[in-house]
N, C-alpha and C positions, 0 to 999 in steps of 0.2 A: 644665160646663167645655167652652169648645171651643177648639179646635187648628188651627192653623197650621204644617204641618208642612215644611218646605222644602229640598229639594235641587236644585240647579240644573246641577246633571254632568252633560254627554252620554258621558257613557261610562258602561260596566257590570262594576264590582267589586266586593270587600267593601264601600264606604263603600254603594255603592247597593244594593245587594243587602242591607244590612242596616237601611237607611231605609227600606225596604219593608217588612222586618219588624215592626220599632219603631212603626210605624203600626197594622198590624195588630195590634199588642198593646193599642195604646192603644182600637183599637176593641172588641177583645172583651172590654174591662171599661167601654164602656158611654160611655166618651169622644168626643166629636163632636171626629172629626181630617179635616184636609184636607191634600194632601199637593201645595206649589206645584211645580212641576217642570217643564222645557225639554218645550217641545211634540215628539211621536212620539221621544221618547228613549226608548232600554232601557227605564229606570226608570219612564215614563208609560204603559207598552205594559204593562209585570208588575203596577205598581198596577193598572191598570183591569184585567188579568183577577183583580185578586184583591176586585176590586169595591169599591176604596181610589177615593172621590170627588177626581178630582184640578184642579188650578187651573195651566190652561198661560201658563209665560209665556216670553215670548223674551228671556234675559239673556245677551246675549258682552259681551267686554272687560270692564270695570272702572267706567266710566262711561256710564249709559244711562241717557240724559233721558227717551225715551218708556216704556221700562221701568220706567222709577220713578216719573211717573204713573201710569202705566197701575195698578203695585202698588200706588200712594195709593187709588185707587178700590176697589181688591178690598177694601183694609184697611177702607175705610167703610164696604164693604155686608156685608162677611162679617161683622163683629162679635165677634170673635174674642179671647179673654180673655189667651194665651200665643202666643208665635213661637217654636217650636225649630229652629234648622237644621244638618247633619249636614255642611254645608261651609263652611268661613270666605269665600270670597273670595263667597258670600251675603249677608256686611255690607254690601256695594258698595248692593247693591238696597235692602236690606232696611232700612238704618239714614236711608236717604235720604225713604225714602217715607215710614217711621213717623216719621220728623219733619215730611216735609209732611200727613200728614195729622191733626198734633200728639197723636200716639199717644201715652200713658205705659206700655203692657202690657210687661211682662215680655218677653223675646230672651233665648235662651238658646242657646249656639252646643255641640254638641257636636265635639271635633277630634279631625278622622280621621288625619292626615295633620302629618306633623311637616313644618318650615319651616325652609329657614337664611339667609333673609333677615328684617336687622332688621324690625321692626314698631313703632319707639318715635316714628318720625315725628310732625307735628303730624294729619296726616290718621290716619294710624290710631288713633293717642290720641283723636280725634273718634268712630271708628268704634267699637271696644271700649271708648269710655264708656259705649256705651247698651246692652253688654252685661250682663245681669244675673248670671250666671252661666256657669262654660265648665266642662265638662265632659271629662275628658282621660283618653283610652280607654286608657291603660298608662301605668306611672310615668315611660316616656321620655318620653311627648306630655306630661304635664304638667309637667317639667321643660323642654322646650322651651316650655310657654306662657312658663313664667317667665321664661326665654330671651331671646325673643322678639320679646313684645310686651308693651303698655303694663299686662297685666292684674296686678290682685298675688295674693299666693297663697291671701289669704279668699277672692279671687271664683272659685279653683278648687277644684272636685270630681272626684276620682280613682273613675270609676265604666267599669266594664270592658264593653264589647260583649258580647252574651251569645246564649245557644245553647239553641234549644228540645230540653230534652233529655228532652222526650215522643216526638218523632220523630225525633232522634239517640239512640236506643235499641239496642244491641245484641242484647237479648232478643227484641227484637219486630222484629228485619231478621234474612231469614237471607242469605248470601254467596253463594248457587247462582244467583241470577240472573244476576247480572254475570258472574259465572266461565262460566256456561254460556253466553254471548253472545259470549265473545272465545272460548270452547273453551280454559281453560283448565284444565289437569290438575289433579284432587286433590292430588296429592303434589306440585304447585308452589307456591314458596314466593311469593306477590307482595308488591312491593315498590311503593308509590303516592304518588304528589304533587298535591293538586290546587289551580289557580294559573292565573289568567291568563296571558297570553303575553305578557308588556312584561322592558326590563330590568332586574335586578334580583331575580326571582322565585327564581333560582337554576339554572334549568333546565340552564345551562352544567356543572355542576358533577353535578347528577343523571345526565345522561347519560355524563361522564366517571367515574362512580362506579362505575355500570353497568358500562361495561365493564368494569373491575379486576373487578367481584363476578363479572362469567360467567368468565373464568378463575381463578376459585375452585370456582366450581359449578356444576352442568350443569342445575339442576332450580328457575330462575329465571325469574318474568317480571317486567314493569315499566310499570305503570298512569300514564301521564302524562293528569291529565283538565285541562280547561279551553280556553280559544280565544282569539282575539286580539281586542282592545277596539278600538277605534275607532283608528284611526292608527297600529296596530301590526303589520300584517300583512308589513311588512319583517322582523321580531323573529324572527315566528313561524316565516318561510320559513327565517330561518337555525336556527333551531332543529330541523324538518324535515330541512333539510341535514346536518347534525351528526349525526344519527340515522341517515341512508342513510349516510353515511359510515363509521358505527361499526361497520359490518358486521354490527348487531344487530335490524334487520330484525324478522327472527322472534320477538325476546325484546320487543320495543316497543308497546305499544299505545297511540296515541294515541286519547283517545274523543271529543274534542271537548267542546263546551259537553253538560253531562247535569242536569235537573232531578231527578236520583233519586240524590240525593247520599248518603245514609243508605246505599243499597242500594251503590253504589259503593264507600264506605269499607270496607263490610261483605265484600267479598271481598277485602279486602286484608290481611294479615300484619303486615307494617311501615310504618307510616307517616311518609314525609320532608317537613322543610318545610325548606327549602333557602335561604329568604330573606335577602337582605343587608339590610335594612333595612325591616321591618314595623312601621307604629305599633301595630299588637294583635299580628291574625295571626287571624280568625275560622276559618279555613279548620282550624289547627291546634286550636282550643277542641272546632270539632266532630271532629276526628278523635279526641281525649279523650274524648269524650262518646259514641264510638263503641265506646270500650275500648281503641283503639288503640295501641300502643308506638309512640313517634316517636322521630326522629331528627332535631334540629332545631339550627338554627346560632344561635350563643352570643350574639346581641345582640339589644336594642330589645325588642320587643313581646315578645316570643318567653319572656324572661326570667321576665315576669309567669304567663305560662300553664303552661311546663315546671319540673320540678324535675329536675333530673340525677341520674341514678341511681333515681330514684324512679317517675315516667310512662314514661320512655326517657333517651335520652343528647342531651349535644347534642358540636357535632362545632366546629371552628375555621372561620368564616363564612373562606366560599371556597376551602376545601382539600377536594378531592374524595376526595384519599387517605385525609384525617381520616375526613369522611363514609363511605370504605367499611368502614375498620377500627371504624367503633362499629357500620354494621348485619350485616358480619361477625359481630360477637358476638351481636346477636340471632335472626343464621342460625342459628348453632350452639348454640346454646340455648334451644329453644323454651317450660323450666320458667319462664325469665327475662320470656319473650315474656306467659305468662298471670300471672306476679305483675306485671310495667308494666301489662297492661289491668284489671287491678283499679283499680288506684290511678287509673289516671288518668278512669277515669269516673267516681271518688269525688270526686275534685278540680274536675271540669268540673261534676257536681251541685253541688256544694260553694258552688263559686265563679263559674259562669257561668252557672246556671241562668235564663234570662230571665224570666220570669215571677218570680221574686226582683228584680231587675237592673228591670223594669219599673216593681214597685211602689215600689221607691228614688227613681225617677225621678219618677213621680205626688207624693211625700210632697216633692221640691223643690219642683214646680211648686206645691204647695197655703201653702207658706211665702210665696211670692210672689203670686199672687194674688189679688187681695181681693173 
């Protein structure tokens, strides 16, 4: 079997940071994948060091003639049995060229990323006819396909983003690295979020939470990881701002982009996902996976991964006071803190285990092709 893998985002999130992954799943069971993706993007820079064979191509806007040649070509010479791609507005390309180059293979779109514009047009009905299958990473997203667009709900599959939880292990990370790096104390309690810098993430809402929690307690810090993606570095400054403002300074750590994510979770206590609207929320799967207690706002992605009361709490999306009175309770309760990291590493093997999550995906792709 070989693979057509495609992401065409110049930016770097979950969706791309986990099409990086899916690739290299698909290689270590022996699968010839190729991974199309915008020339010196984020995502073309991590594949090639991960020695993921990539195929650049230049796709903007919505309509591109010489781009969908150009794709007719690759599709000729690559040979290629299956197309999966990890962002929709890749139909633009991808369904133009496999008609010109009167392809019949298999397109299978997995969606990242929910939509609130129609999709029932006569063009997009054009477009997701020639999908074989869509794949909708939380029961929001595939409620929004149905939503949406022209698909019905045979051609959808409810299959979760997933989380290598051989190196999101908490047995095998221990927490002294990262704490000895910012010089934090033993006896400090941390509190972490990790999350690009766009809006949305919540980060408004973390910082104001913050401060309610230090005039409760003196023996707090608070781990903000992640950095600003491409056309956000307005976002991030106000963010920055907000923080020298809060007069919490001392208690704030910003760390920036960190590839040692396992190790990062791992000096952390409680974990916040603060999002207004996540189609999964990968970021929180691995925090599970990590042992983690989170603290997570009550919509969209979020739903599927937490159970309240169970992992951690979740709090009322956008009320910071909500947010601080649940991780409140898991200050003060630390016997609560170690029965949520049980379960939720149980739940995230359970349920998000990639290597599971992969070969689901292999056993469609072998329905389809022939």
């Amino acid at each position: 079997m070989k693979v057509l893998y495609s992401c065409l985002s110049r930016s770097w999130g979950g969706m791309e940071m986990f099409t990086v992954t899916a690739v290299r799943q698909l290689l270590n069971r022996g699968i010839e994948t190729h991974l199309l993706c915008y020339p010196d993007s984020k995502i073309e820079i991590s594949a090639k060091k991960e020695g993921i064979k990539t195929v650049p191509l230049k796709f903007d806007g919505y309509f591109n003639l010489p781009a969908i040649i150009k794709l007719k070509s690759i599709l000729k010479k690559g040979n290629y049995d299956l197309i999966h791609t990890q962002a929709s507005k890749d139909l633009w390309v991808l369904v133009p060229a496999l008609r010109l180059a009167h392809s019949k293979i298999p397109l299978f779109l997995t969606k990242q990323v929910g939509s609130f514009i129609s999709k029932k047009d006569l063009l997009h009905k054009c477009l997701y006819k020639r999908v074989t299958l869509a794949f909708a990473i939380s029961t929001v997203i595939k409620k929004n396909l149905i939503d949406t667009t022209p698909l019905k709900a045979e051609k959808i599959a409810l299959l979760f983003n997933g989380v290598d939880i051989y190196k999101f292990d908490p047995a095998k990370t221990s927490p002294t690295k990262v704490r000895s790096e910012f010089k934090i104390k033993d006896e400090e309690i941390v509190i972490g979020m990790t999350a690009r810098f766009t809006p949305g993430k919540g980060h408004e809402e973390f910082l104001e939470a913050a401060k309610i929690l230090t005039g409760k307690f003196n023996n707090l810090r608070f781990l903000i990881v992640g950095e600003a993606s491409r056309g956000e570095d307005e976002y991030a400054e106000k963010i920055y701002e907000m923080a020298r403002n809060s007069g919490l300074s001392e208690k704030i750590i910003f760390t920036g982009f960190r590839e040692d994510i396992p190790e990062t979770l791992a000096a952390m206590d409680i974990f916040v996902f603060p999002s207004h609207a996540e189609a999964f929320g990968i970021a929180l799967a691995e925090a599970l996976a990590m042992g983690k207690p989170a603290v997570c706002s009550d919509s969209d992605g979020a739903l599927d991964i937490c159970i309240d009361n169970k992992t951690g709490f979740f709090f009322r999306k956008g009320s910071a006071q909500d947010l601080a009175e649940k991780i409140t309770t898991l200050i003060e309760h630390p016997e609560l803190r170690e029965k949520f990291a049980v379960v939720s590493r149980k739940r995230a093997v359970e349920k998000f285990d990639i290597d599971k999550l992969t070969e689901e995906v292999i056993s469609y792709y072998k329905k389809f092709v022939k």
